[in-house]
N, C-alpha and C positions, 0 to 999 in steps of 0.2 A: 162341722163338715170341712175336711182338708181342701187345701187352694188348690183351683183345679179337680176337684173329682166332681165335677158337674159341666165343665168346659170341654168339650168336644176334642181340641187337641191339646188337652194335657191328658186326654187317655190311649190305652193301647183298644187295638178292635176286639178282643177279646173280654173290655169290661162293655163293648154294649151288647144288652140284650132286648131288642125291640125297641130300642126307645123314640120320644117323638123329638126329632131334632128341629128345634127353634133358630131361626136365622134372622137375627137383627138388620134391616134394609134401611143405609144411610144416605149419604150422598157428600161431596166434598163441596162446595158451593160457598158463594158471600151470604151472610147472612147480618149485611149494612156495617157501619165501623163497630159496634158493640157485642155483636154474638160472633163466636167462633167458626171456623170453614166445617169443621165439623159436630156442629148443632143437632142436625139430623140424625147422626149414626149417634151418638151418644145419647140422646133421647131415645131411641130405638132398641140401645142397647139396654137401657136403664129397665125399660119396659119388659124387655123379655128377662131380663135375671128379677124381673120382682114375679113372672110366671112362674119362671123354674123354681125358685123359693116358695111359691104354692103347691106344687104338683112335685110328687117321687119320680115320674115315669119321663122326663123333659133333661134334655144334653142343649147345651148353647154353644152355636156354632159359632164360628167367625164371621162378624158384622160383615156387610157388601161396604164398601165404604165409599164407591165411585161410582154411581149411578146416571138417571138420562137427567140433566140438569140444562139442556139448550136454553132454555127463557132466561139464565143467571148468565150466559158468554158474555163477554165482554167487561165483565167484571175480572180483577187480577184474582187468582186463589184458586176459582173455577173448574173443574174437569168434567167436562161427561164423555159419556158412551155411546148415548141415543137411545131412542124406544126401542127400534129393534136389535139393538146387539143387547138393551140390557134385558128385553124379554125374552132371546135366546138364553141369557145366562141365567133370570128364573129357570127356567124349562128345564135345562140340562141339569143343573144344582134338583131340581127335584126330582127327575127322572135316578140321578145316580144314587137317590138316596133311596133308592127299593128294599134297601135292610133294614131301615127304620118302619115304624109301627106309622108314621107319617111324618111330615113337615109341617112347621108351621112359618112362614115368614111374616114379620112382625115391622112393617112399611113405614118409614118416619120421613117420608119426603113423599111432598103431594105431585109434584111431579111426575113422578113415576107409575101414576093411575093408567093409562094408556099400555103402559108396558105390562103391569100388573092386570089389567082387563081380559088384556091376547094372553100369557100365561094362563087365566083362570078358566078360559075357553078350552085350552087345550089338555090342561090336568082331566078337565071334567068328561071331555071324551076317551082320556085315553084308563078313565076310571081309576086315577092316582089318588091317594090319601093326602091331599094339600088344603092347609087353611092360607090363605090372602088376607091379612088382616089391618086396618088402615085406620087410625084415630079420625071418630069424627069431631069435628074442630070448629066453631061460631064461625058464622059467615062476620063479613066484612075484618076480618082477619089475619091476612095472606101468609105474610113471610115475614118473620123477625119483629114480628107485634109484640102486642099484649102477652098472647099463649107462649108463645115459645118463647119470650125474653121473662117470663115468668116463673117454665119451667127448669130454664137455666142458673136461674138464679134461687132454686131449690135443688138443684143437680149438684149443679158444678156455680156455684158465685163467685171463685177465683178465677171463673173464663167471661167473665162478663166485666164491661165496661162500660158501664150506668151511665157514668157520665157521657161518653158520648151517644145516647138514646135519644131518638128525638124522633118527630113523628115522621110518617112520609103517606103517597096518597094510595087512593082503595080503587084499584083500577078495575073494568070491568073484565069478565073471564072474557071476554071477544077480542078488547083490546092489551090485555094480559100473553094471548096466545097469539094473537096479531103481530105485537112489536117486541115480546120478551119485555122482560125488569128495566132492563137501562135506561131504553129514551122514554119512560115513564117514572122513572124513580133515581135519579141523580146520587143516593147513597143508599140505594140498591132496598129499603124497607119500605113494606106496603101495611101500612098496619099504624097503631099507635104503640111505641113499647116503653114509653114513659111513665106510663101508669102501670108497668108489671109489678108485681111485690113477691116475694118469695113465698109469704101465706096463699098467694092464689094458686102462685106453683104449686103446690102441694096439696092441693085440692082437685086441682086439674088435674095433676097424676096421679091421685087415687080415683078419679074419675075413669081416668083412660085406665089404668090396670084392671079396676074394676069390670069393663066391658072386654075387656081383652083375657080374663082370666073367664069370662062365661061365657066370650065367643068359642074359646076353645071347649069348655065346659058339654057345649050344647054341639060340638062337632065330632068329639071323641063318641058321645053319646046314641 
């Protein structure tokens, strides 16, 4: 398959016909000294091109790359949006997308639940063709753990720096959303990511493809 005939904009609108366009949802964010700002969209992204390599009828759009990340401020790297400017920019990205056969956005920041909950309210009354789709992930978890310094390290291992990994604590979701990452987490990880290995990675993302290729599965259906 030629570079770019499956990528949204390396085509002209005349090669699509009906297709379901896939939208990788990142975020720019800390993710502690060893994962990359962008952890998120690149996990997100990885995820919807191993869909579209399953499926003929699927175009991959251009990743969101700056999402609602408020619990990470204060950290340097950081950008958000906020929930409602970024569940306006759900909303409208699928509304204009009424030439596609539907949307899928493929959610790789938990963050963005809140905004992606009011998006899926209103797809669902205004009777749009939209899947929401969000890995589910082992509790005690959170951010720049095990899972995600794992999948990184089966992604991308030249963005990862192991050596500086090291644990941080498992805050509760009340005081999580109470005080944000920072004055709970001094190098911004809530998780253990010492113990990642790049075989778990790779397990975990045939895990998560796997559910994500029969979420969609069962919604085309």
């Amino acid at each position: 398959m030629e570079v770019g005939s499956t990528e949204l904009g390396g085509m002209t609108w005349t090669d699509l016909v009906d297709p379901i366009v896939v939208v990788p949802v990142g975020s720019c964010e800390q993710h502690g000294p060893h994962l990359p700002l962008h952890t998120d969209t690149l996990i997100a992204t990885e995820l919807a091109r191993d869909l579209i390599a399953r499926r003929d009828d699927c175009v991959l759009a251009p990743p969101i790359t700056i999402s609602a990340s408020a619990e990470h401020l204060g950290f340097p790297g950081t950008l958000s949006i906020g929930t409602d400017v970024m569940a306006d920019v759900v909303i409208e990205l699928g509304r204009s997308a009424d030439w596609a056969a539907g949307i899928v956005f493929v959610n790789g920041h938990g963050g963005n639940a809140a905004a992606m909950d009011r998006a899926t309210t209103v797809f669902r009354n205004e009777g749009r063709e939209v899947l929401i789709w969000s890995p589910r992930l082992p509790d005690g978890d959170p951010h720049a753990g095990h899972t995600e310094t794992s999948l990184m390290l089966a992604l991308a291992p030249d963005q990862v720096r192991f050596g500086a990994a090291a644990p941080g604590p498992v805050p509760t979701i009340v005081d999580l959303m109470r005080h944000g990452v920072r004055p709970l987490s001094e190098s911004g990880v809530l998780g253990d990511p010492s113990t990642a290995t790049a075989a778990d990675g790779i397990e975990i993302f045939r895990s998560l493809t796997d559910h994500l290729a029969a979420a969609v599965q069962n919604w085309t259906c």
